[in-house]
C-alpha positions as CSV (number, residue, x, y, z in Angstrom):
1,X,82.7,91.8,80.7
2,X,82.9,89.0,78.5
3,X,84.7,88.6,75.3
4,X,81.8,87.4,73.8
5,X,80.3,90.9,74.5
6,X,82.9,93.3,73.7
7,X,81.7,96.1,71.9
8,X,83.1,96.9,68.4
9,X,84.3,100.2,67.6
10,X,85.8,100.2,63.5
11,X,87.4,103.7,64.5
12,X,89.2,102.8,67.6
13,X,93.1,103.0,66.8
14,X,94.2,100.5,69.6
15,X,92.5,97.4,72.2
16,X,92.7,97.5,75.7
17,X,91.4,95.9,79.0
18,X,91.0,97.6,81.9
19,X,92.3,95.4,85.7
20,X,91.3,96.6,88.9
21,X,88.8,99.4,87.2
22,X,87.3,101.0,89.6
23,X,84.1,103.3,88.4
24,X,86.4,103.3,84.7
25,X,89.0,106.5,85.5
26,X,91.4,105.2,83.4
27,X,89.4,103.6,80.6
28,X,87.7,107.0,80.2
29,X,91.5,108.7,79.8
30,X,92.8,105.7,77.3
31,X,89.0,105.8,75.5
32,X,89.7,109.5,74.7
33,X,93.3,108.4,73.3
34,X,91.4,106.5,70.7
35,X,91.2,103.6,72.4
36,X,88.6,100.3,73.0
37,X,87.9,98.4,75.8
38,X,87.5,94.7,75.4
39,X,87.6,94.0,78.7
40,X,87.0,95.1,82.2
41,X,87.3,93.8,85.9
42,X,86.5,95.2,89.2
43,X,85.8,93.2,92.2
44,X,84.0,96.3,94.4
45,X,80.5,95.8,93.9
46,X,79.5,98.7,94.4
47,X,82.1,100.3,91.8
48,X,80.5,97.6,89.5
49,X,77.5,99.4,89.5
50,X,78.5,102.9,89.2
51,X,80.8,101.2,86.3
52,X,77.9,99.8,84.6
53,X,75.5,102.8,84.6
54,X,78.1,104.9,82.9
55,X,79.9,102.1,80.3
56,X,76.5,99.9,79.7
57,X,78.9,96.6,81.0
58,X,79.0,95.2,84.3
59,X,83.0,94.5,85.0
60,X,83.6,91.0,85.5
61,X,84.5,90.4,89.4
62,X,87.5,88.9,91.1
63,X,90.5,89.0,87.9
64,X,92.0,85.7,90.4
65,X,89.2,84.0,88.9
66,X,90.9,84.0,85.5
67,X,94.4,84.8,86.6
68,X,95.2,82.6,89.7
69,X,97.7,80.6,90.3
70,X,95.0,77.6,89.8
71,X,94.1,78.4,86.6
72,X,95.8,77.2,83.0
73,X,97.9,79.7,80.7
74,X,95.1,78.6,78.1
75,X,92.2,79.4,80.5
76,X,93.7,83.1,80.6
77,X,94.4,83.0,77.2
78,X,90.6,82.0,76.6
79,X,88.7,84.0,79.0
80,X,90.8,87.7,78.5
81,X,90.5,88.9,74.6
82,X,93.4,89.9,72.6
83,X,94.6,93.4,73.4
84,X,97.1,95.8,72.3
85,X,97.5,97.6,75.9
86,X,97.0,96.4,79.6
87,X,95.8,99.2,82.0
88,X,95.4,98.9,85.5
89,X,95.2,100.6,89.1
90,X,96.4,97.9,91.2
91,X,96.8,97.8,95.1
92,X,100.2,97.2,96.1
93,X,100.7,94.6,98.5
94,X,104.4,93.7,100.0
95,X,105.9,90.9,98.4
96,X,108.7,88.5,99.7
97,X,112.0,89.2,98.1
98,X,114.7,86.3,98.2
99,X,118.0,85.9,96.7
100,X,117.7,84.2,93.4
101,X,121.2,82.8,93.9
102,X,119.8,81.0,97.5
103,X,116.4,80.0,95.6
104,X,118.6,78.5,92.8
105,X,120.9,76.5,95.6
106,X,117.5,75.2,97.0
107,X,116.9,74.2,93.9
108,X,113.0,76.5,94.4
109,X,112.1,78.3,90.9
110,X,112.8,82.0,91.2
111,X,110.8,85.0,89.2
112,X,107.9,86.0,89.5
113,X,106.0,82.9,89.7
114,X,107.4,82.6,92.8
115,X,108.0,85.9,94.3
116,X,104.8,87.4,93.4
117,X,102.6,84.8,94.4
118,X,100.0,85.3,96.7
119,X,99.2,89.1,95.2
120,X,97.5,90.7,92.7
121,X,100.4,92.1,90.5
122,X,101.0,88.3,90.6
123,X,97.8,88.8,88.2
124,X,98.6,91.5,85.9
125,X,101.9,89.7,85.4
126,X,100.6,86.0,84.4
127,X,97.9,88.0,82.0
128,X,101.3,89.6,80.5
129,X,103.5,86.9,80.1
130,X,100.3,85.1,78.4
131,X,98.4,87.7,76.0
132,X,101.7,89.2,75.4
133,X,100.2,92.9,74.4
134,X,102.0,95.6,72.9
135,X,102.4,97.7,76.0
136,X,101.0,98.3,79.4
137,X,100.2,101.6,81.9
138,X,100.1,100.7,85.6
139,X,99.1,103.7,88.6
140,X,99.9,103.1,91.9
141,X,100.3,105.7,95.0
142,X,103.6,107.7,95.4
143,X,104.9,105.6,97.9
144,X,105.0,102.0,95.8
145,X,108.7,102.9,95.7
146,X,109.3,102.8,99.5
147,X,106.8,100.3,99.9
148,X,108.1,97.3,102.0
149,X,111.5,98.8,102.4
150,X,111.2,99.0,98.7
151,X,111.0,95.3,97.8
152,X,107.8,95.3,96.3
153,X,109.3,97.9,93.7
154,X,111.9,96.5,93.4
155,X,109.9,92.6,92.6
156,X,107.5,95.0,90.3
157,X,110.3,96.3,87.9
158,X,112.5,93.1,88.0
159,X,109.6,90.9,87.0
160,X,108.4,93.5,84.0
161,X,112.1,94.1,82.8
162,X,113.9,90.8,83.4
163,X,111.2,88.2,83.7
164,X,108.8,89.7,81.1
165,X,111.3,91.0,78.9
166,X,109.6,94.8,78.7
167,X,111.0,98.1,78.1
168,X,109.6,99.9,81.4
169,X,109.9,103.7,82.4
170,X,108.4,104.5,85.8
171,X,107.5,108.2,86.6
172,X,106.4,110.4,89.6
173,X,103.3,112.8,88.2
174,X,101.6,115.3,89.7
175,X,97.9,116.3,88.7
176,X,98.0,119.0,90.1
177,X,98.9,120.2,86.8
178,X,96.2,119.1,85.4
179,X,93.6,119.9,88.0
180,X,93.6,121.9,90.8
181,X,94.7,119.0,93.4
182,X,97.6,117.6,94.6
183,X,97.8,113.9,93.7
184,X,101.4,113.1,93.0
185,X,101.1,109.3,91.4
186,X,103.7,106.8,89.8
187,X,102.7,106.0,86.2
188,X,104.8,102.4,85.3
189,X,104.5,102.4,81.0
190,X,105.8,99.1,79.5
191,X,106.6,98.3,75.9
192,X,107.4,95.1,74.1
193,X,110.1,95.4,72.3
194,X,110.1,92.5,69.4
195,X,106.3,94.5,68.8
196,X,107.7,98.1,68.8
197,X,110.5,99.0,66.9
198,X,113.8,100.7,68.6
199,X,111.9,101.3,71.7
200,X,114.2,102.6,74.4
201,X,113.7,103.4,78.0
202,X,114.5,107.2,77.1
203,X,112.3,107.6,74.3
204,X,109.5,106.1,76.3
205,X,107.3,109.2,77.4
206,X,105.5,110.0,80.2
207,X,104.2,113.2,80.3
208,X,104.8,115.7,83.8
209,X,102.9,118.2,82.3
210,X,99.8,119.1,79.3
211,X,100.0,120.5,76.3
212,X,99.9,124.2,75.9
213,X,96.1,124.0,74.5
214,X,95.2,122.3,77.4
215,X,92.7,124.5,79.4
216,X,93.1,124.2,83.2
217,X,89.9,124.1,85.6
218,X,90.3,126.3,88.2
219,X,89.4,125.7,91.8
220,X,87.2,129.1,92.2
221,X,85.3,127.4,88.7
222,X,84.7,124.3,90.6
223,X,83.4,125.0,94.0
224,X,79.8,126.4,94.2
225,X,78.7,129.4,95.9
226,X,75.5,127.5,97.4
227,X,75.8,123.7,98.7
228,X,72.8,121.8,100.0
229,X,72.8,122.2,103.8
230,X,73.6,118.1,104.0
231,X,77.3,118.9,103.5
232,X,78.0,121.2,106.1
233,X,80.2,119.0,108.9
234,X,77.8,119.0,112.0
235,X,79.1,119.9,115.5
236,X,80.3,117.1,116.6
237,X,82.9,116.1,113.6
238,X,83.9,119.8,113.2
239,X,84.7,120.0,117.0
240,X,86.9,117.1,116.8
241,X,88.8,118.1,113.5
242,X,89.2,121.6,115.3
243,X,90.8,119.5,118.5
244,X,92.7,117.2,116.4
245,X,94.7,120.4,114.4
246,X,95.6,122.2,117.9
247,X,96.4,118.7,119.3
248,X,99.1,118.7,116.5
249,X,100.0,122.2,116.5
250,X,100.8,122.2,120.0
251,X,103.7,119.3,118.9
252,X,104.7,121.7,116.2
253,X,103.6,120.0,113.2
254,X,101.0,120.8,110.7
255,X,98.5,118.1,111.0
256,X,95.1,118.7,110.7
257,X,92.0,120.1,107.8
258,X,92.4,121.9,105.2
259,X,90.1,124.7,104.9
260,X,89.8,126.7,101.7
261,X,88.1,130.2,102.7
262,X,86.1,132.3,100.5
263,X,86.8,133.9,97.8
264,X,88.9,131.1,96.5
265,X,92.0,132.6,95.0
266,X,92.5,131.8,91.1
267,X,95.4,129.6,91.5
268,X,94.3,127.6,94.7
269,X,95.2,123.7,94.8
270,X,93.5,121.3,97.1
271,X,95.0,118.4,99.1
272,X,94.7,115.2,97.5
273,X,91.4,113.7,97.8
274,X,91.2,110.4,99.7
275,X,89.1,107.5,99.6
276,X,87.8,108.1,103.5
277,X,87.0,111.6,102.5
278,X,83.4,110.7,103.5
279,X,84.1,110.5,106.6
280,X,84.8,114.1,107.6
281,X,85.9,115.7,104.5
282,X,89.4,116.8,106.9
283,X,91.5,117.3,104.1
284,X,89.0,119.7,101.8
285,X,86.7,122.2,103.4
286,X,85.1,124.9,102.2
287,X,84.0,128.0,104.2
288,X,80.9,129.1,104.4
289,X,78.2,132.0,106.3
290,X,78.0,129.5,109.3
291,X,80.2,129.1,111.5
292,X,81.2,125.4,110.3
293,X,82.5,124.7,107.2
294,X,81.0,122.2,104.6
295,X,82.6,119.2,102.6
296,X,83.0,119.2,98.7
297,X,79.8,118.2,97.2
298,X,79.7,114.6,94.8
299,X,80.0,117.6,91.8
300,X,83.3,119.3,92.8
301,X,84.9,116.6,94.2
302,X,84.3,114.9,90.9
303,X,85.8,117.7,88.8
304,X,88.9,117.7,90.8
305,X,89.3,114.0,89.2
306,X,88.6,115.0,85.9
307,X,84.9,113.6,86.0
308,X,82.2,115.0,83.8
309,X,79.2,115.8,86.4
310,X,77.1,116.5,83.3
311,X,77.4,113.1,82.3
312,X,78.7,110.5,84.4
313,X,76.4,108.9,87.0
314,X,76.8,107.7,90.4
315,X,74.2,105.1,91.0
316,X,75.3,104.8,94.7
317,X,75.1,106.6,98.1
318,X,77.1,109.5,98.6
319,X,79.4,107.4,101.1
320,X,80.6,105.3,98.6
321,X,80.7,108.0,95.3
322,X,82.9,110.0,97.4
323,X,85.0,106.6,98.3
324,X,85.2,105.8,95.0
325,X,86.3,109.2,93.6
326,X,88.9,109.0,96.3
327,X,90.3,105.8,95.1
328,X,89.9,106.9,91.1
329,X,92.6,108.6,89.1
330,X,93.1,111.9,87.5
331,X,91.7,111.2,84.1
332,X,93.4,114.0,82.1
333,X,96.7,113.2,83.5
334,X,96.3,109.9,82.9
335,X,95.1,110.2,79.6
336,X,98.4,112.5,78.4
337,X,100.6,109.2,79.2
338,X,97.7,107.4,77.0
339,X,98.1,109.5,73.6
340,X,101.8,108.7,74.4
341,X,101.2,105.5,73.9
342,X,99.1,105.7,71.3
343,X,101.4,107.8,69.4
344,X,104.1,104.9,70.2
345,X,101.7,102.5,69.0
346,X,101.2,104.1,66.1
């Protein structure tokens, strides 16, 4: 989207944009904080359409094309609107950590201009150090932290604290709190501090768990008695799922499906849903009468995001909704850390 056709909203407490959007997981959690998004990108275009029939805006594509290392502080500055929060899902990528000490004696800049180069936090960090908003929320996989022998953490938090000059608090969170799945993710919150006031790492919060009044979904409310024949796994992929678990069980480990049988328990929790979930729907069956279980259908394995089947849309095959529900985020965890900052903001 455009600046020239953000959307005004008079009763929205605080601007964001949303990088790396996806089909809009986290706008839809910061939107219920109070927030407005004024601007969106998503390079998939198939997310761009599922993003579109549900937000009326097509994202804008590639963010390089504003962000890159081609392109002008004041070409940033003109092409993203103002905001007082970045957002984004970004994919990690490993980054090439060097002594700043041995840059400085080659007399090579050092920071992140140089270290991140080349990949896509490279991005989120120019449109930082340029628009300079209030705060930011990133989401990444668990394993960020170990990624690359831990040097692209390590890059990440040095060029937000040190480079940036941000007051960042990373956090492990599990949704399973939230919503009957198991999707431990880190949540990286970031605050300016010559914009907010006596902001410290500690008082910087990132919720682990809801509020009391929040009502949990449970899984036996989620799955369906009945599913349309279509998502029962046919012979062929159930016989290799069933090979692949004994294959594993036979080296003692437990690799292999997970298969929910009927009735579903009250306080059952899946596995985390994956973006190849389409392919054979290993890690969340569902029994059934025959004698093959079934995948989730688009509906559940929406719910176990935090989607609204009732109304959001997916304008796409089933192959690609369930990829990109798999590569979304759990919106009501997501959108705890949001009033957060909100609150902060405030």
């Amino acid at each position: 989207m455009r600046p020239e056709e953000v959307r005004n909203t008079p009763m929205a407490s605080f601007r964001f944009i949303d990088l790396f959007a996806g089909i809009g997981g986290i706008r839809t959690a910061f939107e219920r904080a109070g927030g407005e998004c004024v601007f969106s990108s998503e390079w998939d275009k198939f997310a761009q359409q599922t993003y579109e029939a549900n937000f009326g805006e097509k994202p804008f594509g590639d963010i390089c094309q504003i962000a890159g290392p081609e392109r002008s502080d004041d070409y940033i500055d003109e092409n993203i609107p103002d905001h007082d929060v970045l957002t984004g899902g970004f994919p990690c990528q490993p980054f090439s950590l060097a002594g700043v000490s041995k840059k400085n004696s080659l007399g090579r800049k050092h920071g992140f201009e140089d270290e991140t180069q080349g990949t896509l936090f490279f991005d989120i960090a120019r449109i930082l150090k340029v628009k300079r908003p209030k705060a930011f929320f990133l989401e990444n996989v668990k394993n960020l932290k170990g990624h690359d022998k831990g040097n692209t953490f390590a890059v990440i938090m040095n060029t937000l604290k040190n480079d940036l000059e941000y007051t960042v608090k990373s956090c492990i969170v599990d949704a399973e709190k939230w919503l009957p799945q198991h999707r431990e993710r880190i949540f990286i919150v970031g605050y300016d501090p010559e914009q907010v006031d006596g902001i410290t790492e500690e008082n910087i919060l990132i919720p682990k768990e809801p509020s009391s009044a929040y009502k949990y979904p449970q899984l036996n409310q989620i799955i369906q008695k009945e599913a349309p024949q279509k998502y029962t796994l046919g012979p062929g992929t159930w016989d290799t799922l069933e090979r692949h678990k004994a294959h594993h069980k036979a080296k003692g480990n437990g690799f292999g499906y997970g298969l929910h049988k009927r009735p579903i328990s009250k306080d059952e929790v899946t596995r985390t849903i994956s973006a190849r979930y389409h392919k054979d729907g290993a890690e969340i069956l569902i029994e059934t009468d025959e004698p093959r279980p079934r995948r989730l259908t688009i509906p559940e394995a929406m719910q176990l995001q935090g989607f609204d089947p009732a109304s959001f849309n997916f304008p796409v095959s089933d192959t690609q909704a369930y990829r990109q529900i798999g590569n979304s985020v759990a919106i009501p965890a997501v959108a705890e850390t949001a009033k957060k900052i909100e609150l902060m903001l405030r």
